[in-house]
MIRO-706467 format. One record per residue (C-alpha): residue number from 0; x, y, z. Coordinates in nm, 2 decimals, decimal comma. Each point is the difference from the previous one (the first is absolute). Layout:
BEGIN
{resi NUM px X py Y pz Z};
...
END
This chain:
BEGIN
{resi 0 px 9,29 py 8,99 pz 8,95};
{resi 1 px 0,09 py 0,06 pz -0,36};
{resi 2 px 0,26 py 0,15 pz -0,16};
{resi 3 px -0,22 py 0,31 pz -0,10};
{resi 4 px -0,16 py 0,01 pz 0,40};
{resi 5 px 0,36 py -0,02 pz 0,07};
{resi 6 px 0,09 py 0,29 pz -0,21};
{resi 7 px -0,28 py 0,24 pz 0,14};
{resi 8 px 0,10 py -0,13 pz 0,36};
{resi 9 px 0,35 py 0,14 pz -0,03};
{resi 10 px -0,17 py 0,32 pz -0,20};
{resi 11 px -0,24 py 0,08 pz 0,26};
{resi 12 px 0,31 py -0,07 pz 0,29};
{resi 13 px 0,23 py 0,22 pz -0,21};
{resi 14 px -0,25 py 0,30 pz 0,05};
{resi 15 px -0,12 py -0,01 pz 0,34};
{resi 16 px 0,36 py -0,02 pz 0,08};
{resi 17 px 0,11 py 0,28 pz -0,22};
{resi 18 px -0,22 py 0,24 pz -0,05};
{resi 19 px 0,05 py 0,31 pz 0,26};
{resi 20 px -0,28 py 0,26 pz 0,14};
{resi 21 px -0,05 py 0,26 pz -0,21};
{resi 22 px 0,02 py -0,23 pz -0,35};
{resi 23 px -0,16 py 0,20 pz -0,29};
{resi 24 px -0,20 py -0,25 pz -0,10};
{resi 25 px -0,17 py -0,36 pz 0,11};
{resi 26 px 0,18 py -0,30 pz 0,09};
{resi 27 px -0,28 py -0,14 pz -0,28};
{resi 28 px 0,20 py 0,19 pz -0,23};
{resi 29 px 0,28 py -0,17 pz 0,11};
{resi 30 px -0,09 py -0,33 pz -0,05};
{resi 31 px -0,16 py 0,06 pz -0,33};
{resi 32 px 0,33 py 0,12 pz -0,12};
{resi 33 px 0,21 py -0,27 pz 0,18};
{resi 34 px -0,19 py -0,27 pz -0,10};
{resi 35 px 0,06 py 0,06 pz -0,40};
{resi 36 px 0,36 py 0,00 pz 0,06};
{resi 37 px 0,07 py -0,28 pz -0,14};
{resi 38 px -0,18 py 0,07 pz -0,31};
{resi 39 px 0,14 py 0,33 pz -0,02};
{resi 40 px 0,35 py -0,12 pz 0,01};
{resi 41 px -0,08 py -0,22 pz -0,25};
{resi 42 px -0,12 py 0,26 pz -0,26};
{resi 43 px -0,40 py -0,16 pz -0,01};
{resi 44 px -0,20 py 0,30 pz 0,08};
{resi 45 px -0,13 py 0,27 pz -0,18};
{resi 46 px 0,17 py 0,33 pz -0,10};
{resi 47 px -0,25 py 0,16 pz 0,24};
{resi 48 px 0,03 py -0,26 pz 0,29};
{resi 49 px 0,41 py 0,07 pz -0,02};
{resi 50 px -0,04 py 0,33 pz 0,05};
{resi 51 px -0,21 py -0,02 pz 0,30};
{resi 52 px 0,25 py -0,23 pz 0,16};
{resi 53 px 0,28 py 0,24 pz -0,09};
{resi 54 px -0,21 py 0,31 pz 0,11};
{resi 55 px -0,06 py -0,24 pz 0,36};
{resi 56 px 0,37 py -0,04 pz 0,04};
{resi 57 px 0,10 py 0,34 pz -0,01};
{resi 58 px -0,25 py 0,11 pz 0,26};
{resi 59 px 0,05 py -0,31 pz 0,21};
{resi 60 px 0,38 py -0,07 pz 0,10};
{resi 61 px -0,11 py -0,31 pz 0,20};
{resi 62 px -0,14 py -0,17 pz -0,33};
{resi 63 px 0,31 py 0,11 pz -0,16};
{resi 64 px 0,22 py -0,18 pz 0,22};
{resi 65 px -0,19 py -0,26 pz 0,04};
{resi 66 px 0,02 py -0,03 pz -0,42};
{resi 67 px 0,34 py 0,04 pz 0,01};
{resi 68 px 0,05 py -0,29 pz 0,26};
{resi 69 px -0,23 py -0,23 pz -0,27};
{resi 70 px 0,21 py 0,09 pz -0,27};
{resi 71 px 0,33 py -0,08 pz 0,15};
{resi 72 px -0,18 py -0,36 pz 0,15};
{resi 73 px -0,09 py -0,06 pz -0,38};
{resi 74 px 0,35 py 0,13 pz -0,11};
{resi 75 px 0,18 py -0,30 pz 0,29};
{resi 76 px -0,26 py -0,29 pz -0,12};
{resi 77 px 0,12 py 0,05 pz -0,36};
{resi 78 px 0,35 py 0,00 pz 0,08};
{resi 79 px -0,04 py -0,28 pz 0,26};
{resi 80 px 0,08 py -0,40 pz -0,14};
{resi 81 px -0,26 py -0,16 pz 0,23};
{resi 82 px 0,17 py -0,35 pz 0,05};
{resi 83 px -0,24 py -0,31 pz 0,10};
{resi 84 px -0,11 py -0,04 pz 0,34};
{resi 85 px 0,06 py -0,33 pz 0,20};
{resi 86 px -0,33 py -0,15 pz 0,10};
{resi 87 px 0,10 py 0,11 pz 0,43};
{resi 88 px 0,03 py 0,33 pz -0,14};
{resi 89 px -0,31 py 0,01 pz -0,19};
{resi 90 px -0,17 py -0,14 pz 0,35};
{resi 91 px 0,17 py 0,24 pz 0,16};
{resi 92 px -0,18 py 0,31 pz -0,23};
{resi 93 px -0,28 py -0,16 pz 0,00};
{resi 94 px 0,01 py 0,02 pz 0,41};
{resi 95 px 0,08 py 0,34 pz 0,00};
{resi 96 px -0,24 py 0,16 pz -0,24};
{resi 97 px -0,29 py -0,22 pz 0,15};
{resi 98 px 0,13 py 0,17 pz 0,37};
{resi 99 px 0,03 py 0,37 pz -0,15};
{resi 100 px -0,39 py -0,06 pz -0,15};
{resi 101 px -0,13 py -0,11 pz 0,34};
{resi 102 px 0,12 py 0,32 pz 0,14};
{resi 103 px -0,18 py 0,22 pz -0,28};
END
């Protein structure tokens, strides 16, 4: 699976799990506004594309959590020294992520 598969995955998972009855719009909307996180936190979209995301947040408090939980993730990786791994530990990742994509 690749890393952008990967990324709508954990999208898609993030809205069937989160959005309740009664949401005012579709969980479509939802993705489409989840999935340009990244490059909305990251200042590459358009004026009008912004605003959509910011007009999504304030009518969705799931999304906005959900942002808020990817900004502090960013925030900690930035902050975060990442020393080398030993080669059992890299094994030991690989193990463990190759596990977690068999159960997807």
């Amino acid at each position: 699976m690749s890393r952008r598969e990967n990324s709508r995955h954990v999208v898609k998972k993030h809205v069937t799990r989160n959005t309740p009855q009664g949401h005012r719009h579709s969980k479509a909307g939802c993705v489409k506004i989840l999935q340009r996180l990244s490059a909305y936190l990251d200042d590459e979209l358009t004026a009008d594309v912004c605003k959509e995301v910011r007009a999504h947040m304030g009518a969705c408090p799931k999304c906005e959590i959900f942002l808020d939980s990817l900004r502090q993730t960013i925030s900690l990786c930035r902050h975060f020294e990442a020393s080398p791994l030993s080669l059992s530990k890299k094994l030991q990742l690989r193990r463990e992520i190759q596990k977690a994509i068999s159960r997807v």
